[in-house]
KEVO-55986 format. One record per residue (C-alpha): x, y, z; residue number from 0. Coordinates in pm, 1 decimal. Each point is the difference from the previous one (the first is absolute). Layout:
<rs>
<r><east>X</east><north>Y</north><up>Z</up><rovo>NUM</rovo></r>
...
</rs>
This chain:
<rs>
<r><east>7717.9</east><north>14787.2</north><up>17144.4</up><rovo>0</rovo></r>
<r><east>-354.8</east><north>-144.4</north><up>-13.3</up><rovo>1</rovo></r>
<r><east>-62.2</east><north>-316.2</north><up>84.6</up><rovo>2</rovo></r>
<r><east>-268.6</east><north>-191.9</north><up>-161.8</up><rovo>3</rovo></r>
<r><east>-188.5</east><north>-314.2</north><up>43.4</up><rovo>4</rovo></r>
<r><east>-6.6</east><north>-247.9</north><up>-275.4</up><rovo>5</rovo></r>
<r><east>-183.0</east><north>-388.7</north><up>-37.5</up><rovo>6</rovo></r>
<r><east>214.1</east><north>-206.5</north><up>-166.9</up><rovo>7</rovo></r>
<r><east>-73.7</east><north>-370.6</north><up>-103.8</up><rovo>8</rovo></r>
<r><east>256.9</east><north>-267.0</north><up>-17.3</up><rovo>9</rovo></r>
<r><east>-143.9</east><north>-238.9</north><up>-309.1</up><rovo>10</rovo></r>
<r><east>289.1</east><north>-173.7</north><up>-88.4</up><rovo>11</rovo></r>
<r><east>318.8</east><north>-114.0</north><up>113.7</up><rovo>12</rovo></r>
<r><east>276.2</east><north>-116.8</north><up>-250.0</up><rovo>13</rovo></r>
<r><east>123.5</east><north>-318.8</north><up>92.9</up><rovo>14</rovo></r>
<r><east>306.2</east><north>16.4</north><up>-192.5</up><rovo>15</rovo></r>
<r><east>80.3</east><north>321.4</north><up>237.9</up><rovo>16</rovo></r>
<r><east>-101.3</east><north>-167.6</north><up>322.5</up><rovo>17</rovo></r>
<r><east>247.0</east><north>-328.8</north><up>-143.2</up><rovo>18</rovo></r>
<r><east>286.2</east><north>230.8</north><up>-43.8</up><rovo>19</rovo></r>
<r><east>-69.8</east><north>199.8</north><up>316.7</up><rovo>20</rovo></r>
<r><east>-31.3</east><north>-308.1</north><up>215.3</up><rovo>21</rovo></r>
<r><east>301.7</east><north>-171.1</north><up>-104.5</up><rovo>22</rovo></r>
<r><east>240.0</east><north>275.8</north><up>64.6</up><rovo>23</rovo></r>
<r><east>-169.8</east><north>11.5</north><up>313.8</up><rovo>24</rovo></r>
<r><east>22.4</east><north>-330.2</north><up>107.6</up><rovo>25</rovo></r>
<r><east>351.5</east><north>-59.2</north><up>-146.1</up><rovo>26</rovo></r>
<r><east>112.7</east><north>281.9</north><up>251.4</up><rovo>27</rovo></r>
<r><east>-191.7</east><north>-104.5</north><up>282.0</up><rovo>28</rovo></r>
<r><east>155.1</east><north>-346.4</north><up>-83.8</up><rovo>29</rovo></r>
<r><east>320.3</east><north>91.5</north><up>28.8</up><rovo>30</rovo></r>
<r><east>-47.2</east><north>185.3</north><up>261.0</up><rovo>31</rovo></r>
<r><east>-117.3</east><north>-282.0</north><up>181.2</up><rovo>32</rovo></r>
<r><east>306.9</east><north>-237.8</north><up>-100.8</up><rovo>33</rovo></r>
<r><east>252.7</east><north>278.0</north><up>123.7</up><rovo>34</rovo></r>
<r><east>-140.0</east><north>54.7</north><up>313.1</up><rovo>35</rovo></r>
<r><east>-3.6</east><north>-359.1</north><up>41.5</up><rovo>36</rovo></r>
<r><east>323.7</east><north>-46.3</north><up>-88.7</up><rovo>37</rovo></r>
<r><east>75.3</east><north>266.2</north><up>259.7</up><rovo>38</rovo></r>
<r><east>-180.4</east><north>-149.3</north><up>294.5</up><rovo>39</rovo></r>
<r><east>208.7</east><north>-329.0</north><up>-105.0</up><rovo>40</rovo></r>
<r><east>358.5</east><north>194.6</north><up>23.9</up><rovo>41</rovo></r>
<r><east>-144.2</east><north>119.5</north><up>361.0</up><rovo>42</rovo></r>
<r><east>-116.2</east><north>-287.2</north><up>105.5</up><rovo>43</rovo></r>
<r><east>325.8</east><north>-179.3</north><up>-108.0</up><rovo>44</rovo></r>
<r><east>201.1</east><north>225.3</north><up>183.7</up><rovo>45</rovo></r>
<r><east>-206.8</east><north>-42.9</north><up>335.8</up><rovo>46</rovo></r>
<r><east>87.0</east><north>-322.0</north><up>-20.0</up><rovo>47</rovo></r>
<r><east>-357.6</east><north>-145.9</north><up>43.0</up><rovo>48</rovo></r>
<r><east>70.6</east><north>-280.7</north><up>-280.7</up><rovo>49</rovo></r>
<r><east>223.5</east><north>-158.8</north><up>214.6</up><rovo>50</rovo></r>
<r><east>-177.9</east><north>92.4</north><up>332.9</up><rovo>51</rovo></r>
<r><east>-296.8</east><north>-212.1</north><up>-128.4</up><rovo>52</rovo></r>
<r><east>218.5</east><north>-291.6</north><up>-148.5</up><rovo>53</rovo></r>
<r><east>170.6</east><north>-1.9</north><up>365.9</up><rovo>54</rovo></r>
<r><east>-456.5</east><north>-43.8</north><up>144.7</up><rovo>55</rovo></r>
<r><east>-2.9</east><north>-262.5</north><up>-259.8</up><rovo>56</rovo></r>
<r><east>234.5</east><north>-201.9</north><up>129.1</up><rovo>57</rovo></r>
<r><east>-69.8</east><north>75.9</north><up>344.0</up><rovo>58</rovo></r>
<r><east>-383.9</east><north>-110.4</north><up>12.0</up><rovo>59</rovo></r>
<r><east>89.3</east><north>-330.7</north><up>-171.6</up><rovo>60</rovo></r>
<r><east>37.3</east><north>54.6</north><up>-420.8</up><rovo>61</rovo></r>
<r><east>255.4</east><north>-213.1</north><up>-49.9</up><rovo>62</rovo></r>
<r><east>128.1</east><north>207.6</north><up>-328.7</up><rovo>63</rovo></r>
<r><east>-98.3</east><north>325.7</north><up>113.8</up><rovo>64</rovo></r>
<r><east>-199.6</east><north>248.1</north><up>-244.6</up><rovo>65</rovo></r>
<r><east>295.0</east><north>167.5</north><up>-233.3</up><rovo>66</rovo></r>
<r><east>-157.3</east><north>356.3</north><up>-142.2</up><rovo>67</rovo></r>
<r><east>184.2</east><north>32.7</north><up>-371.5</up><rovo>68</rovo></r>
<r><east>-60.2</east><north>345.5</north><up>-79.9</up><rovo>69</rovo></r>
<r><east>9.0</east><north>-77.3</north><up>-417.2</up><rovo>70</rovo></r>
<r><east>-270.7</east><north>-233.1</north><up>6.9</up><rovo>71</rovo></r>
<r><east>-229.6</east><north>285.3</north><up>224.3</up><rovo>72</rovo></r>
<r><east>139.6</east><north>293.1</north><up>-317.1</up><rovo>73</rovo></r>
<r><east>-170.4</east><north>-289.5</north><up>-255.7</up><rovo>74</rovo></r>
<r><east>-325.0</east><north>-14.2</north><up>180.9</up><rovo>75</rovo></r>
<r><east>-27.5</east><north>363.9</north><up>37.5</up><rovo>76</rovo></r>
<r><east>72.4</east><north>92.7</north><up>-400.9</up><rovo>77</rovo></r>
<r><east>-246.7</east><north>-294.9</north><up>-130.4</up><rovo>78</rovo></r>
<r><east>-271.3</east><north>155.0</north><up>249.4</up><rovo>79</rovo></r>
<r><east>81.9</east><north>337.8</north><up>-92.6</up><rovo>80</rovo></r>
<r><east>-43.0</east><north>-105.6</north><up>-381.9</up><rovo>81</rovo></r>
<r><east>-259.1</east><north>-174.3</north><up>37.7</up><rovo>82</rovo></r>
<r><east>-186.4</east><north>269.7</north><up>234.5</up><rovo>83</rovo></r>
<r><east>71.6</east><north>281.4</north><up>-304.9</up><rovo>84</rovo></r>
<r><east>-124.0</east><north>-238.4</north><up>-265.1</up><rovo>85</rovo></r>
<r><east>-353.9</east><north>-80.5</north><up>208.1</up><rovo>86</rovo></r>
<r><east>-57.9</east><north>329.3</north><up>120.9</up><rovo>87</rovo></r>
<r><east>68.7</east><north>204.8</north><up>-342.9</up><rovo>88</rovo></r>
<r><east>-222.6</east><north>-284.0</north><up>-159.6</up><rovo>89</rovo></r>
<r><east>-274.4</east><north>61.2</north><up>280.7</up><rovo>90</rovo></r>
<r><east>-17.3</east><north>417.3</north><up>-61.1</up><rovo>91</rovo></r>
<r><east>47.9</east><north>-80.4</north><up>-393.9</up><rovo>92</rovo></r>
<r><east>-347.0</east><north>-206.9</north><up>22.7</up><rovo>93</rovo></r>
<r><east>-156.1</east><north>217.6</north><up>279.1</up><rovo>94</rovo></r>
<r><east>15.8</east><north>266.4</north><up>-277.7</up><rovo>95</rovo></r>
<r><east>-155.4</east><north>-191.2</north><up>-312.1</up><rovo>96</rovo></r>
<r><east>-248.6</east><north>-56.5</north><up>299.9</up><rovo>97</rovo></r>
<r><east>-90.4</east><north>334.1</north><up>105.0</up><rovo>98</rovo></r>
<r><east>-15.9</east><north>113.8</north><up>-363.3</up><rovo>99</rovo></r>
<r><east>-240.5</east><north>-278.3</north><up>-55.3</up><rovo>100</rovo></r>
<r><east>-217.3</east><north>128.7</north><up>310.4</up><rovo>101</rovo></r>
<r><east>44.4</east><north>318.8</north><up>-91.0</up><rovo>102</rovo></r>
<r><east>-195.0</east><north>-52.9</north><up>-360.8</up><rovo>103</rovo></r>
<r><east>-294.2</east><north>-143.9</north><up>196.2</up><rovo>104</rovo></r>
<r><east>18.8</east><north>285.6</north><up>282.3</up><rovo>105</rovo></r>
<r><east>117.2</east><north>283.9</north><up>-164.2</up><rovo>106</rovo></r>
<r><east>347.2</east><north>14.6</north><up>235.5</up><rovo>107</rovo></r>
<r><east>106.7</east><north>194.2</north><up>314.3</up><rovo>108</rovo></r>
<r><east>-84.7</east><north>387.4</north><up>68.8</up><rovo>109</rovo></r>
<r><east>273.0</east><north>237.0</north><up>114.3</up><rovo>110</rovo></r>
<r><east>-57.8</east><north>361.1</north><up>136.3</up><rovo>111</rovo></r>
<r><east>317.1</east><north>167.1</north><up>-81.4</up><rovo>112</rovo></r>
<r><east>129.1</east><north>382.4</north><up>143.8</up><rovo>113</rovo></r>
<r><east>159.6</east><north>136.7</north><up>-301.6</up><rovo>114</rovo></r>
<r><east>164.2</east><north>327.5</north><up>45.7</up><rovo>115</rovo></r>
<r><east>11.8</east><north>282.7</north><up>-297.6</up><rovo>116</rovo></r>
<r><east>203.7</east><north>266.6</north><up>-66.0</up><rovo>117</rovo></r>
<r><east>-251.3</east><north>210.2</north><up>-202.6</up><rovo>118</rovo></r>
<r><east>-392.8</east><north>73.1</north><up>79.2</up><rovo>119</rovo></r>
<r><east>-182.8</east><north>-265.1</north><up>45.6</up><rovo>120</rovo></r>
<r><east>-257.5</east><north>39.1</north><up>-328.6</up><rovo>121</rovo></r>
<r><east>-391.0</east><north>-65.3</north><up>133.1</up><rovo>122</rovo></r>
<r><east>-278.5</east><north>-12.2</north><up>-287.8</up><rovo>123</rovo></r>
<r><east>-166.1</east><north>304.7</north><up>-112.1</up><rovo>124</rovo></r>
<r><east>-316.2</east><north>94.5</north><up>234.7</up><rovo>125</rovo></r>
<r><east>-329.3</east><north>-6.7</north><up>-134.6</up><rovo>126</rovo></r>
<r><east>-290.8</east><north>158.1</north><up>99.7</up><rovo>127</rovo></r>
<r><east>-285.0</east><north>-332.6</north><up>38.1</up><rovo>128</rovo></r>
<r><east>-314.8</east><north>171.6</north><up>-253.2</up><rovo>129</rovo></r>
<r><east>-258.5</east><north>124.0</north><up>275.2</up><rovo>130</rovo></r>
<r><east>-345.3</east><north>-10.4</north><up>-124.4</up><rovo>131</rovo></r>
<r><east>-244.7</east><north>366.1</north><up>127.6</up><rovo>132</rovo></r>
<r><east>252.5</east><north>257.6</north><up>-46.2</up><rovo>133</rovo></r>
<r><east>-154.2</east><north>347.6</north><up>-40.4</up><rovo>134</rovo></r>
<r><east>169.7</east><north>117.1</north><up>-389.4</up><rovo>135</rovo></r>
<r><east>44.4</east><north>-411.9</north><up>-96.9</up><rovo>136</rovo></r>
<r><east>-313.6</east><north>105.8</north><up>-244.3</up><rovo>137</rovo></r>
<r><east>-277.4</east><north>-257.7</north><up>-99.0</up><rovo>138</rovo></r>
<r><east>142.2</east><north>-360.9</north><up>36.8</up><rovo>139</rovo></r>
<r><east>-73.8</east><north>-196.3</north><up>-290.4</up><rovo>140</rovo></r>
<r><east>-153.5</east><north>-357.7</north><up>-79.3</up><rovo>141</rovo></r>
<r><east>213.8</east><north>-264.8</north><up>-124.4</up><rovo>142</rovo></r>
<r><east>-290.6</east><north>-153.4</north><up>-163.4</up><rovo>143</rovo></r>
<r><east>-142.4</east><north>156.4</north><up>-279.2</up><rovo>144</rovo></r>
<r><east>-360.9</east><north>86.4</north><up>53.5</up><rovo>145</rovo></r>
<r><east>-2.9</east><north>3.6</north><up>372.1</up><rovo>146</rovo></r>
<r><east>-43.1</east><north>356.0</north><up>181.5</up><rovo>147</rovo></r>
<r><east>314.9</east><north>46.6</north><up>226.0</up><rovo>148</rovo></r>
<r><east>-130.1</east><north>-6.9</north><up>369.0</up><rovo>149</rovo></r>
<r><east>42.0</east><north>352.4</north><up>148.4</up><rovo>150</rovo></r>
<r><east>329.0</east><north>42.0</north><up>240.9</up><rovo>151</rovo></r>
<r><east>-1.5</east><north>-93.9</north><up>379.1</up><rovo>152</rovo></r>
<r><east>9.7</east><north>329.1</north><up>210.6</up><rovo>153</rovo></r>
<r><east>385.3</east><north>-32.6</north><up>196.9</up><rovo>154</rovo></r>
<r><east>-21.8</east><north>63.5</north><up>309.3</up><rovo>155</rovo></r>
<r><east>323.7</east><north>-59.7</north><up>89.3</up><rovo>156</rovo></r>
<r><east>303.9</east><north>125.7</north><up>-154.2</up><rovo>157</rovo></r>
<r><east>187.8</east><north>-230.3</north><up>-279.9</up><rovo>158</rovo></r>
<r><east>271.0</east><north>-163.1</north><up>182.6</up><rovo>159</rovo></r>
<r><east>314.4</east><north>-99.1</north><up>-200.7</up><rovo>160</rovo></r>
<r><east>131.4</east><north>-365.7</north><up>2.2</up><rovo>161</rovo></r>
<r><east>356.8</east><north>-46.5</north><up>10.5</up><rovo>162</rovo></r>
<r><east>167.0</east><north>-338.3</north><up>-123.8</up><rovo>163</rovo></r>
<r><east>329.5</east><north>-82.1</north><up>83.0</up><rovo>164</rovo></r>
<r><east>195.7</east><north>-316.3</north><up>-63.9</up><rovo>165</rovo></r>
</rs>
């Protein structure tokens, strides 16, 4: 397989795309967050610490003591998660109309790429650059009509071929 390298240049980005992308991502990572909360609650619970710190409470003087209701921590965590999937899809939506603004004024971001091929990699034809003062080229001729051609340089080094790649 050859392997190739390639400039690519990012222009544009959709923001539609980068809407849709974001908000799947964030509505995972969102619920991931509230179920590993919710799981660090059920452990915490179970430990006991709740009532370990409502027993501190009342020992250092709050006359009440501090009660920990799990249900009202679950609300907190949802409406931040919400809200957190809302801002940040709404922040990456704009940062793309951004970029694509930028990227009129700029031109965008360049990319070298490796892309691999199956087949041969296909390089232009090679061309021999013209070399002026070859013995057999003949007379040169004038481009302007009524001008004698100048007579051709002696070479006195041998034509060298110029190879372009790209």
């Amino acid at each position: 397989m050859a392997i190739q390298r390639v400039r690519r240049v990012i222009r544009k980005i959709d923001p539609w795309t980068v809407l849709k992308v974001t908000l799947v991502f964030n509505a995972i990572m969102s619920l991931a967050f509230v179920l590993g909360t919710v799981i660090f609650w059920a452990i915490f619970v179970n430990a006991g610490i709740p009532e370990k710190i409502n027993d501190l409470a009342l020992l250092i003087g709050i006359e009440n003591g501090i009660n920990l209701e799990g249900a009202v921590y679950f609300r907190i965590v949802v409406l931040l998660a919400v809200v957190a999937t809302i801002a940040v899809t709404g922040f990456l939506t704009l940062g793309a109309v951004v970029y694509n603004l930028i990227s009129d004024l700029v031109g965008g971001i360049e990319v070298i790429v490796l892309e691999e091929t199956t087949g041969p990699i296909v390089s232009r034809p090679h061309m021999p650059l013209p070399s002026g003062g070859r013995k057999g080229d003949g007379p040169r001729r004038s481009i302007l009509p009524g001008l004698k051609p100048k007579p051709a340089p002696k070479a006195t080094e041998p034509a060298v071929e110029v190879e372009r790649t790209g």
